[in-house]
C-alpha positions in Angstrom: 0.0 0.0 0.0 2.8 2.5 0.9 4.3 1.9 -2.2 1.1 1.8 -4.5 0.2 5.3 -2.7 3.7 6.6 -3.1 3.7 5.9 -7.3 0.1 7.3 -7.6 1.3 10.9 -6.0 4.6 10.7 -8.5 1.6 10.3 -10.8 0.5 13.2 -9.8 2.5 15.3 -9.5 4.8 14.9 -13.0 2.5 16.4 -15.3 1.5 14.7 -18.8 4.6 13.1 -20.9 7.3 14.1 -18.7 8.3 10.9 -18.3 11.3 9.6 -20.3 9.4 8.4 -24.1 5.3 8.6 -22.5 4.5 10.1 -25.6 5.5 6.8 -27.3 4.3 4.5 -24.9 0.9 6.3 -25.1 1.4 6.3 -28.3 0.9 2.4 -28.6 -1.5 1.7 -25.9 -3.8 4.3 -27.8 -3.0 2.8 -31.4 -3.5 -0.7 -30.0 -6.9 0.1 -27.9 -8.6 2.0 -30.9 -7.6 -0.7 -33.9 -6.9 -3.8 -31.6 -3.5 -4.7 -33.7 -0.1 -3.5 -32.3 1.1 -0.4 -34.4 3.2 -1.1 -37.4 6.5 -0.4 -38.4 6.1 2.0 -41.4 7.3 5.1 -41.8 4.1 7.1 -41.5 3.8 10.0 -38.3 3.5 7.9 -35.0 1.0 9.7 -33.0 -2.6 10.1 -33.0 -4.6 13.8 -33.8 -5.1 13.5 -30.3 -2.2 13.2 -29.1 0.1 15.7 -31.2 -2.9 18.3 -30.4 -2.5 17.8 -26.6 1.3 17.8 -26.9 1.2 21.1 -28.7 -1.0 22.7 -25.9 0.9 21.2 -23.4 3.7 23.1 -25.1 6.1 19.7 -24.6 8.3 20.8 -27.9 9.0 23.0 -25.6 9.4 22.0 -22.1 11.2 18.5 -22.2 14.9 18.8 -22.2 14.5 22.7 -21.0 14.6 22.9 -16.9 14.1 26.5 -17.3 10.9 26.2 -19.5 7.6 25.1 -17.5 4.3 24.0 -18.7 0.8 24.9 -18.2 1.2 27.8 -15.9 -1.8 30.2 -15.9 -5.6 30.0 -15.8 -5.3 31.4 -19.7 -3.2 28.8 -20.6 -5.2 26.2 -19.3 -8.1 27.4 -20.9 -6.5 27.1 -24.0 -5.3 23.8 -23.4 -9.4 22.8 -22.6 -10.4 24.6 -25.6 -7.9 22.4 -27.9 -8.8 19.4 -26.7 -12.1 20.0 -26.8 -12.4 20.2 -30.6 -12.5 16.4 -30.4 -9.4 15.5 -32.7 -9.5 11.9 -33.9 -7.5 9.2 -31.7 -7.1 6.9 -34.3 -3.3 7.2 -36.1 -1.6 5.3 -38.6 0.7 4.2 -35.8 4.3 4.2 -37.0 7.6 3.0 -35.9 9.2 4.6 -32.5 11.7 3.7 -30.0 9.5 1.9 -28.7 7.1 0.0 -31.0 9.2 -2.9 -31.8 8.0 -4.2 -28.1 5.6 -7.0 -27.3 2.4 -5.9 -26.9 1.8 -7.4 -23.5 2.0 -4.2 -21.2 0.3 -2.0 -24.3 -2.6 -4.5 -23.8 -3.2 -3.7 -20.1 -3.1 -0.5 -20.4 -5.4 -0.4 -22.5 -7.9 -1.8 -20.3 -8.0 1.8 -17.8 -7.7 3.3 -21.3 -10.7 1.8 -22.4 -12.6 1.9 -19.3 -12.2 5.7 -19.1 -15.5 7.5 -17.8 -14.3 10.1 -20.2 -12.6 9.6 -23.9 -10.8 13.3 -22.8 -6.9 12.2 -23.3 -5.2 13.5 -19.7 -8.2 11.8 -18.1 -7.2 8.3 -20.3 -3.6 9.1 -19.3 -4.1 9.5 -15.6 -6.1 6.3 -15.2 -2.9 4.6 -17.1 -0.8 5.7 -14.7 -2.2 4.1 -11.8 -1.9 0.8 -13.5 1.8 1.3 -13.4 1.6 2.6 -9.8 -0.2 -1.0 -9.3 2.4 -2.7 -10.9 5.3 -0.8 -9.2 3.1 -1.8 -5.8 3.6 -5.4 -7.2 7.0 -5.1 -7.9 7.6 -3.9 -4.0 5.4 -7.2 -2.8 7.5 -9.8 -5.0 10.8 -8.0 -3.2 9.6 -8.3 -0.1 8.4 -12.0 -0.8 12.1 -12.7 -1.8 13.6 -11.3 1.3 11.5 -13.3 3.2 12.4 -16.7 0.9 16.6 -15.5 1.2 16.3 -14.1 5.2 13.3 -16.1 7.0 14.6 -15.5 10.2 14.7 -11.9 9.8 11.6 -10.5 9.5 13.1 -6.8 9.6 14.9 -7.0 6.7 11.8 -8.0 4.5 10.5 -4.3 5.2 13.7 -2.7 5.0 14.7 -4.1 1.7 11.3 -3.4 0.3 10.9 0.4 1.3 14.1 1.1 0.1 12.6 0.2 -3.2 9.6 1.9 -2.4 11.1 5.1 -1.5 14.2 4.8 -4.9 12.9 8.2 -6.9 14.3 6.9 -10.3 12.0 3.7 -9.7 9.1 5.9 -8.3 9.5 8.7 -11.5 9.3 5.8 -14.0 6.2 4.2 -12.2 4.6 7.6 -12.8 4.1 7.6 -16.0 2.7 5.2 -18.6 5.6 3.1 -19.2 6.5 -0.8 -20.3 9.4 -0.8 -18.2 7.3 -1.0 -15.1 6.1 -4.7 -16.4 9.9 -5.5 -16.8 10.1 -4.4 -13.3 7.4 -6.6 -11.9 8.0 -9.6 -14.1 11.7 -9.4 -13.1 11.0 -9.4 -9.4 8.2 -12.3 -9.6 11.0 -14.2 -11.2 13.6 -14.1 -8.9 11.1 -14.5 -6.0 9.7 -17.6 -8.0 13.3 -18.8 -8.7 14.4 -18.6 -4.4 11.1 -19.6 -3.4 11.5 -23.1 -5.5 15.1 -23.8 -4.8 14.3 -23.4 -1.4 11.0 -25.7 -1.6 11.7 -27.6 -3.9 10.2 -28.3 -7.7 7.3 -28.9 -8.3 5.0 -28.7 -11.5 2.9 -25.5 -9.6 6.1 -24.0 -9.2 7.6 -24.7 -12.5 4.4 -23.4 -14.1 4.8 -20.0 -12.2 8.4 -19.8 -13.3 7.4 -20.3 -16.9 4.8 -18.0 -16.2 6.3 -14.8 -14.5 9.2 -15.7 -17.6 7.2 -15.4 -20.4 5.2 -12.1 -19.3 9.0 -10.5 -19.1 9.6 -12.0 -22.7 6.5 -10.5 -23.8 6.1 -7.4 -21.7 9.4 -6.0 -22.7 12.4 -7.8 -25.2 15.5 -6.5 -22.4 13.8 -9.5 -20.0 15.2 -12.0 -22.9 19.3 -11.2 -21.4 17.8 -12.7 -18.3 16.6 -16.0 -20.3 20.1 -17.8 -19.5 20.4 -17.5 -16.4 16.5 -18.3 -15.7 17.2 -21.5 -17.8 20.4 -22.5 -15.5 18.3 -22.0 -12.9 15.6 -24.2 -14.3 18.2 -26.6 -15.1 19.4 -26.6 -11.5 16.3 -27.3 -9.9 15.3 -30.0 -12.3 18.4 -32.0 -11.2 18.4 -31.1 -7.5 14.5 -32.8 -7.9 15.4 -35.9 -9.9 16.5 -38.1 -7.0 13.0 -37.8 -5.9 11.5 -38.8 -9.2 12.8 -38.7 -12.9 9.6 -37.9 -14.3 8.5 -35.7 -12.3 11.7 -33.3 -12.3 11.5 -33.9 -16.5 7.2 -32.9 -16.4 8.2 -29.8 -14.5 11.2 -28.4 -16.6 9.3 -29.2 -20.0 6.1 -27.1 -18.6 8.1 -24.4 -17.5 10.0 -24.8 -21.2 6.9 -24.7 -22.6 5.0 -22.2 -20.7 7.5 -19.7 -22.5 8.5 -21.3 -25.7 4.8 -21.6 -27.3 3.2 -18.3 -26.4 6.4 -16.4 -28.0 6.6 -18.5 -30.6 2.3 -17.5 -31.4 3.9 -13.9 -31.2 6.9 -14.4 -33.6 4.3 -15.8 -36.1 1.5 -13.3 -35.2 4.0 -10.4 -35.8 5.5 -12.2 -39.1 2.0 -12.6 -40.3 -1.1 -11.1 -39.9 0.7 -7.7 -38.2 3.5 -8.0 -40.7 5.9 -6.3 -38.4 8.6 -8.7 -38.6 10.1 -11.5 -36.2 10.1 -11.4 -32.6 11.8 -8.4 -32.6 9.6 -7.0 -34.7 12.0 -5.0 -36.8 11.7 -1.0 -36.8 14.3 0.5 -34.3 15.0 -3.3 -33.1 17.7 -2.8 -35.9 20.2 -0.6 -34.1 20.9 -3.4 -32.0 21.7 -6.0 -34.1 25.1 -4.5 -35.0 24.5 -3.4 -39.2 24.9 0.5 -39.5 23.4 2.9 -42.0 27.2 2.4 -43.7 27.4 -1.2 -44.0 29.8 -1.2 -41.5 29.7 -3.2 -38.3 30.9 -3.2 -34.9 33.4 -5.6 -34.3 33.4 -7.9 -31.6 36.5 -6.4 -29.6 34.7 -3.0 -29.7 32.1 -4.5 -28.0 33.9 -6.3 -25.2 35.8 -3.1 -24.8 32.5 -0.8 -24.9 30.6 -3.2 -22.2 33.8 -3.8 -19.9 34.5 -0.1 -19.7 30.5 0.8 -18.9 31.1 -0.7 -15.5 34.8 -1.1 -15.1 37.8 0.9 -15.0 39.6 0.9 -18.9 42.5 -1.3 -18.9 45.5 -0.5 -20.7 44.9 -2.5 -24.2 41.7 -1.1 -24.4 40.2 2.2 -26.6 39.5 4.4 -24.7 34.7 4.6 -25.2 34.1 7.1 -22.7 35.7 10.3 -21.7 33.7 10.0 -18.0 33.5 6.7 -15.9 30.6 5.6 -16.7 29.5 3.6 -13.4 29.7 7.1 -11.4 28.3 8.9 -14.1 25.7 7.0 -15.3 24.9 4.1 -13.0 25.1 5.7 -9.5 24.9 9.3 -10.4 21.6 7.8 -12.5 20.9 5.7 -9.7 20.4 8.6 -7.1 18.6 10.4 -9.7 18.4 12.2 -13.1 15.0 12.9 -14.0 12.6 13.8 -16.6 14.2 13.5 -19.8 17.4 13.2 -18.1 17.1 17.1 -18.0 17.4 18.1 -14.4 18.9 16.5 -11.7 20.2 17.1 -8.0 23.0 19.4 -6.4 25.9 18.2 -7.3 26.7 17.6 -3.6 24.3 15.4 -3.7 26.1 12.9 -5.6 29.0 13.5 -3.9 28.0 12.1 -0.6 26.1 9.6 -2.2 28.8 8.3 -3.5 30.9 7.9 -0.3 27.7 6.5 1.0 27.4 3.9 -1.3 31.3 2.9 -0.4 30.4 3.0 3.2 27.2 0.4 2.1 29.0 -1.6 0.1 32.3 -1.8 3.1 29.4 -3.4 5.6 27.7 -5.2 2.7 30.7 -7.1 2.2 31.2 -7.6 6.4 28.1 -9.1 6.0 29.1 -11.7 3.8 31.9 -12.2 5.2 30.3 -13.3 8.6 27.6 -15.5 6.5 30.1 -18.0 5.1 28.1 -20.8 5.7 24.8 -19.2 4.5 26.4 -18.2 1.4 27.6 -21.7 0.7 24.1 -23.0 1.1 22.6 -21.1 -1.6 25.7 -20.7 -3.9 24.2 -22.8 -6.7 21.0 -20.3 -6.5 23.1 -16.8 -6.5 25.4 -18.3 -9.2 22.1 -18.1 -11.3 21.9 -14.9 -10.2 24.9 -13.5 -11.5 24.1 -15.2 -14.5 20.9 -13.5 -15.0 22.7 -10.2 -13.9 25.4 -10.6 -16.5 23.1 -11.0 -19.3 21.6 -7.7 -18.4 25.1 -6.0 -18.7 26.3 -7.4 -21.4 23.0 -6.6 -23.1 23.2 -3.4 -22.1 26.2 -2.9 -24.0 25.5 -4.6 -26.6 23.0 -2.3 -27.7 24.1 0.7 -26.2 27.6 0.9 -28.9 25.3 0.0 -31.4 22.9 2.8 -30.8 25.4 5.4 -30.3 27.2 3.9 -33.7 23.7 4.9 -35.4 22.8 7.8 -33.4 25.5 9.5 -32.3 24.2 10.5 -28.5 24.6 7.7 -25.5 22.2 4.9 -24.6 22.6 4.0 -21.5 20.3 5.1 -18.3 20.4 4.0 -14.8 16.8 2.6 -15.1 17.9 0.0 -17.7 19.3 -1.1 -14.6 16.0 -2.2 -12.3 15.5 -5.8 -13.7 17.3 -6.4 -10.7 15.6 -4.3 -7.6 15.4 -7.5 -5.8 19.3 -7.4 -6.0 19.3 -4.2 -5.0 17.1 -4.0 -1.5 19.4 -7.7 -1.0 22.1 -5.3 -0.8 20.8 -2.8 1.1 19.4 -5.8 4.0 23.5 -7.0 3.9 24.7 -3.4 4.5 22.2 -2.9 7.4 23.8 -5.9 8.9 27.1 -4.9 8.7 27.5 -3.8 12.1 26.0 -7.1 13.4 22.5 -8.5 14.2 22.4 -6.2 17.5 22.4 -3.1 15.3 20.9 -4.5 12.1 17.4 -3.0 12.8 18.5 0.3 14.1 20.4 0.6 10.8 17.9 -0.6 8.8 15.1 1.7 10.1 17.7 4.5 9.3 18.4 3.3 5.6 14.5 3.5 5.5 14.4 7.4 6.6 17.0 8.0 4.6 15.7 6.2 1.7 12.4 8.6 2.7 13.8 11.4 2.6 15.4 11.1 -0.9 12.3 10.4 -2.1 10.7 13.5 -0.8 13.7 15.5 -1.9 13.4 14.4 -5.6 9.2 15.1 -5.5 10.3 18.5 -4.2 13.1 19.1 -6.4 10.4 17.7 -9.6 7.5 20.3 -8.4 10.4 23.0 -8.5 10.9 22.1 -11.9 8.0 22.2 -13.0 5.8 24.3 -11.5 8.6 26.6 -9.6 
């Protein structure tokens, strides 16, 4: 509830399409909902009458990417705004390729259902009840972290709500749950997965439990494509619990990895044919801007594969010496923990810089009592090793996915790729760390320093709704 409340007032208070590509999110939901086929991959104009006519009165050409500009400011401009949107433009587009319409249509479905069940066919009105669907799901993604605490740490019932308010409370998480936004699927069906994953490895496989695996795996697949550089280390994991259950019976371990298997396999494989066929928008990847990422260039020329290992080591590592030189920042200050703590809107304003500053000797100080933790939990550690070696697996893929497409799209594009929130697949990794750091000063303490990581974790949040009204309506 805290978390579903907290989402709903970001909802609230960042006003219409200031969220990081709403436009095109909306943009689908609204193409999908009024023709019931996903939007194709042409090159005809994207958005709806509606839409373009509410982002001109909303003056957004001139707001996003502009702290100093605001929005709707005045009683006369709201007027106007009314008296545009009240000539009734048509919602139905001829759809068109984005950044974002190469996606599975999964969360573009749901939201259609609040965009269909609008009391009023006004577009903010639409828009607002979409948001709260993604508050809901950010509320869901909050539950299944809390559910995996409890599965990793069930003799600590503390750290169940520590870990999860942390989450609750992280601004970047809470400005993306604001808007109308496919990542906030990939952010619940990322979470149900690795609670489904602990939860069975530490009772056991079963065919209910491999069915809610396949399950919470195959809404990632088709709620966002990034949840496919999870895939391998979900299927290690599979592969792990199948033979930890096959001393208890053969057939039963082979039942419950095939229904998992096939729980994902057949509905994306209905996709790849449905999007090959009767949507004609490709494969699975359904073509469009999926392209940048498959490493051809407008020039015919490719990235090679030592450009790549060098482009993804240096995102989250220091450069080493045989290695050219991709960034003229380090990028897991700039971008990951400086992202992390926040950069907001269209990545157009952000904090103080002090605030980075001591965030970042914060997050050494976290990371120094993380590791004490583990260090004094030897024995646990061994115990689940199997399970957080899938784990690392799953967070791997997400890196190295990450960038792989991220030196492809500045090949094409010119202007970096990566954001912190490409990042959040793995939240439940994330409040893990933050329940080993409140520990490091020993069980006495552990609450004490938990309830504290929870005010602080507060109070961020508070100072980035703050710092986003200033921006907005300052």
């Amino acid at each position: 509830m805290i978390a579903l409340l907290n989402a709903a007032i970001w909802g609230v208070v960042v006003p219409p399409f200031q969220v990081p590509d709403e436009i095109s999110h909306f943009g689908y939901v609204q193409y999908l909902a009024e023709t019931g086929k996903a939007p194709p991959q042409g090159p005809t104009a994207q958005y709806s009458p509606q839409e373009n006519t509410a982002l001109g009165a909303l003056f957004f050409a001139s707001v996003v990417g502009r702290p100093e500009m605001r929005g709707i400011m005045t009683p006369s401009e709201d007027s106007g705004l009314r008296a545009q949107l009240a000539t009734n433009p048509s919602p139905v587009g001829p759809g068109g390729a984005s950044s974002i319409t190469n996606q599975p249509p999964l969360y573009y479905a749901l939201a259609a259902v609040p965009y269909l069940l609008s009391p009023s066919h006004e577009i903010l009105t639409r828009l607002a009840l979409m948001r709260l669907l993604s508050a809901l799901l950010a509320a869901g993604t909050v539950l299944c972290v809390f559910l995996f605490l409890r599965e990793l740490l069930p003799a600590s019932p503390w750290a169940w709500t520590v870990g999860a308010l942390t989450v609750a409370f992280q601004p970047t998480f809470d400005f993306i749950a604001a808007g109308v936004h496919g990542d906030n699927l990939l952010f619940f069906a990322s979470a149900a997965t690795f609670l489904a994953l602990a939860r069975t490895y530490k009772r056991g496989l079963t065919t209910r439990r491999a069915a809610v695996i396949g399950a919470v795996t195959v809404i990632g697949v088709l709620g966002k494509l990034t949840f496919i550089a999870l895939v391998p280390g979900i299927a290690l994991a599979l592969a792990l619990l199948g033979w930890r259950a096959w001393p208890q019976g053969r057939g039963r371990a082979l039942r419950s990895v095939g229904l998992a298997s096939a729980i994902v396999v057949l509905p994306v494989l209905v996709y790849a044919v449905l999007n090959a066929t009767v949507w004609r928008r490709g494969g699975l990847t359904a073509g469009g801007f999926a392209g940048a990422a498959t490493g051809a260039l407008p020039t015919g020329d490719t990235v090679n594969f030592k450009e790549t290992l060098d482009y993804i080591w240096q995102l989250y590592l220091p450069r080493l010496p045989f290695m050219f030189k991709e960034f003229n920042y380090f990028p897991l200050t700039a971008t990951w923990l400086n992202g992390t703590v926040g950069h907001f809107g269209w990545l157009d304003y952000t904090f103080p810089l002090w605030v980075y500053t001591v965030a970042r000797w914060l997050f050494i100080a976290l990371a120094v009592l993380a590791m004490n933790t583990l260090i004094g939990m030897r024995a646990r550690i061994r115990a689940l090793l199997p399970l957080l070696v899938c784990f690392a697996v799953m967070a791997a893929g997400l890196l190295a996915a990450i960038g792989y497409a991220g030196i492809r799209y500045r090949a094409v594009h010119g202007v970096p790729f990566e954001q912190a929130r490409y990042l959040f697949p793995l939240l439940a990794l994330y409040a893990l760390f933050m329940v080993l750091a409140a520990r490091g000063l020993g069980r006495r303490w552990a609450p004490v320093l938990g309830g504290a990581l929870v005010v602080l974790a507060m109070a961020h949040g508070l100072f980035a709704e703050t710092l986003t009204i200033s921006r907005y309506y300052g």
